[in-house]
C-alpha positions in Angstrom: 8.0 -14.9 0.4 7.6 -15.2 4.0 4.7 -12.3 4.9 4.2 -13.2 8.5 0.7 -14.1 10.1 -2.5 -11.7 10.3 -0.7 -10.5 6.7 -3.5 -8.8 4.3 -2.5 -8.0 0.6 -3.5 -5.1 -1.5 -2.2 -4.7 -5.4 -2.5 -1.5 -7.2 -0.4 0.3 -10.0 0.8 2.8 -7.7 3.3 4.2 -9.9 1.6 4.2 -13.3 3.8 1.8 -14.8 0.9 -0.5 -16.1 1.4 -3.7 -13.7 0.3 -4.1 -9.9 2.8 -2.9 -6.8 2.1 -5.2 -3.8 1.3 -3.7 -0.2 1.0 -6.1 3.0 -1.0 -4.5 6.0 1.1 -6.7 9.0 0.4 -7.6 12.5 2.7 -4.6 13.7 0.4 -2.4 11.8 3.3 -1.8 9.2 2.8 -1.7 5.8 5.1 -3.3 3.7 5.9 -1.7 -0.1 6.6 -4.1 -3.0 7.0 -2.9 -6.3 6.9 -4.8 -9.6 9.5 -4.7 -11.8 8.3 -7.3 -13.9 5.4 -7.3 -16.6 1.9 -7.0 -16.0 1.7 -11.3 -16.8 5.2 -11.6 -15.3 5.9 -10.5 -11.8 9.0 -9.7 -10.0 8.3 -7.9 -6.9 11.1 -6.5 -4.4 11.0 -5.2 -0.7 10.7 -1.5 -1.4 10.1 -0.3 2.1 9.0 -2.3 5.2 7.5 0.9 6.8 5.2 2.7 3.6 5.5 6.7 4.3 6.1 5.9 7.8 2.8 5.0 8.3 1.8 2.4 11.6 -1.3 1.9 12.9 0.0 -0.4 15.7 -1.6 -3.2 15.2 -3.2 -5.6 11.7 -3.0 -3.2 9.4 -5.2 -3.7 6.2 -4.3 -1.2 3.4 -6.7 -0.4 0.8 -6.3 1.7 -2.2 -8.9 4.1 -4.0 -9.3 7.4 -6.0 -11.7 9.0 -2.8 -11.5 12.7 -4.1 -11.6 11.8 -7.9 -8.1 13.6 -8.5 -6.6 10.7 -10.7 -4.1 9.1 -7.9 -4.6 6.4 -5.4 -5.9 7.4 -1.6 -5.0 5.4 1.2 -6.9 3.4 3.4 -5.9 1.8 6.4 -8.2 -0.5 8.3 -6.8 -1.2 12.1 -7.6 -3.7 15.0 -7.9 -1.2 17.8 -7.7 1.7 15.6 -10.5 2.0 13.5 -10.0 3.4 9.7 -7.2 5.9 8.9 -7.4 7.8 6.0 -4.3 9.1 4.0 -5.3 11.8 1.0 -2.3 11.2 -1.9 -0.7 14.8 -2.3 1.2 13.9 -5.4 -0.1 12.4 -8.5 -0.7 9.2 -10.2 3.0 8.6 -10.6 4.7 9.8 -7.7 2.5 9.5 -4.6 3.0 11.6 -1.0 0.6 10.5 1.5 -0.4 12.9 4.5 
């Protein structure tokens, strides 16, 4: 698997499924979606989405995943090169997620 340079991994259970989803920040400020289809000891991941909810950030993005308002699903955060931290509050739940 091929992610590119400046590529920074993130693995979280996105869709409640009990094994880890992979997301790569890229140099384009992309995020790329992988989802497991495998086993949590087993893991087949495909190419979901190369653009995550549409969200860029322009350049090196670094996607990080954590419960910030305690509601049971994954927030988003996005670290940048020129801009800064983004922040993207999960609208949906714990097994369908809807970033804004």
């Amino acid at each position: 698997m091929d992610l590119g340079y400046s590529s920074v991994p993130d693995f979280v259970d996105i869709d409640n499924d009990n094994d880890f989803d992979m997301f790569i920040g890229n140099s384009d400020g992309s995020i790329h979606f992988y989802e497991n289809i495998g086993t949590p000891y087993i893991y087949n991941f495909i190419l979901i989405t190369e653009q995550f909810f549409e969200i860029n950030v322009e350049n090196k993005s670094a996607p990080e995943f954590h419960d910030l308002d305690n509601d049971g699903d994954y927030d988003l955060i996005v670290g940048s090169e020129y801009n800064g931290i983004m922040i993207y509050d999960n609208i949906g739940n714990i097994e369908n997620s809807e970033f804004s």
